[in-house]
C-alpha positions in Angstrom: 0.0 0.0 0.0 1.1 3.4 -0.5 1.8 6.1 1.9 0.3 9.5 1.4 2.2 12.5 0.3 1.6 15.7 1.5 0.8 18.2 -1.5 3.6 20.6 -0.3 5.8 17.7 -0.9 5.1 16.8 -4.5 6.5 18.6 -7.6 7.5 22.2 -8.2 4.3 23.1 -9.8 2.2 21.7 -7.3 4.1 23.3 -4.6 3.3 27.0 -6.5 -0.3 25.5 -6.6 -0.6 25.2 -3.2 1.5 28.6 -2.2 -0.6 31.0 -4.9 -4.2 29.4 -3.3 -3.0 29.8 0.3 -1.4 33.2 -0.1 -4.7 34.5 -2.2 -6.6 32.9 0.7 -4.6 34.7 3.4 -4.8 38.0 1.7 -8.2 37.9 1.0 -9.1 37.6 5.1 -6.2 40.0 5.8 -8.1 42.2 3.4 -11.8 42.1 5.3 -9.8 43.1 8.3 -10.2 46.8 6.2 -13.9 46.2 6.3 -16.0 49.0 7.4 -19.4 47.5 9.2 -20.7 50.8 8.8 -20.4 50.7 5.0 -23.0 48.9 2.9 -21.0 48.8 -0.4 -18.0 47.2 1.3 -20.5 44.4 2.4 -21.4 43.9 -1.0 -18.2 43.5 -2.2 -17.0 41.6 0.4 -19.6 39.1 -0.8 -18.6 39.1 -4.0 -14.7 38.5 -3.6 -15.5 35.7 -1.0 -17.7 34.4 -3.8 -15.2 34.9 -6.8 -12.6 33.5 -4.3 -13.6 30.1 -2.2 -17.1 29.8 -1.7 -20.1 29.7 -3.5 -23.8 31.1 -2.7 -25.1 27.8 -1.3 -22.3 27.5 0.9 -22.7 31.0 2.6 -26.8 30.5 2.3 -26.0 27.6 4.7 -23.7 28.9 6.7 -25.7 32.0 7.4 -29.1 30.2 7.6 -30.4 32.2 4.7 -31.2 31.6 0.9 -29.1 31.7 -1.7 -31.6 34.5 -3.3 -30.5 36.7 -0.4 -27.1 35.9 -1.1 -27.5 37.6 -4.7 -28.9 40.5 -3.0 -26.8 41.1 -0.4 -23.8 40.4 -3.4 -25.3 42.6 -5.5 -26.0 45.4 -3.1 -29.8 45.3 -3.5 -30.4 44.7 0.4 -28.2 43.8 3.0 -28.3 42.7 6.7 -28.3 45.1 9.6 -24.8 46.2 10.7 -24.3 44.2 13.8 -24.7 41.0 11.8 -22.8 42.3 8.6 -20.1 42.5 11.4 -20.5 39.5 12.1 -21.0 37.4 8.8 -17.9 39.8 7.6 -15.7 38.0 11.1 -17.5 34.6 10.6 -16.3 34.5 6.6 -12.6 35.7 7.5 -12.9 32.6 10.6 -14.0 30.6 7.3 -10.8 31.6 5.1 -8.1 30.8 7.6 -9.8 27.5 8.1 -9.8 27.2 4.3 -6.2 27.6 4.3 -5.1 25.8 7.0 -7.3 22.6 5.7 -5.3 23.6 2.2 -1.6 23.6 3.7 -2.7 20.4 5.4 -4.2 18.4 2.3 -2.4 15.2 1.5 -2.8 13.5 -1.7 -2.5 9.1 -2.4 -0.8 8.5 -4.8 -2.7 5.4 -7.3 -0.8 2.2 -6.3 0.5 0.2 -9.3 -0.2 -3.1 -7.6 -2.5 -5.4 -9.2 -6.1 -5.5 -7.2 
């Protein structure tokens, strides 16, 4: 049986892979640090970048127990959540990118064994 390999073991290119998807993951939650709860357009496009970057509407529907219509909304700036919870969605989706990445730098891959079944 094969052992696994972790992915920042393997070849060059997966190794820049790896680094370009964790450092655009890392500077995306650095950026929502910036984020200004009183500003309704930063909210939208805070939505938007997580959604052009890791997750997709479903996902944060879950996540924040709403639909994924409201998602759309609140992405394109057609409504948006008062500004105590846009704080907090804002803190929960940065909590979500660092777990992201540190799932990411973790990640091993297996190898397909060449011995016969």
């Amino acid at each position: 049986m094969t052992q696994p390999l972790n992915v920042l073991d393997e070849s060059p290119f997966a190794r820049a892979i790896v680094n370009t998807e964790l450092t655009h993951l890392r500077e995306l939650a650095a950026n929502l640090e910036r984020y200004d709860a009183g500003s309704t357009d930063d909210f939208a496009v805070a939505i938007d970048m997580v959604l052009r970057g890791r997750f997709n509407q479903a996902e944060l529907a879950a996540e924040f127990k709403v639909s994924p219509g409201t998602i759309s909304r609140w992405r394109a700036g057609r409504s948006c959540p008062p500004q105590y919870a846009r704080a907090t969605i804002v803190d929960r989706i940065r909590e979500m990118l660092v777990t992201s990445a540190n799932e990411i730098k973790s990640r091993t891959l297996h190898p397909v064994s060449t011995q016969a079944a």
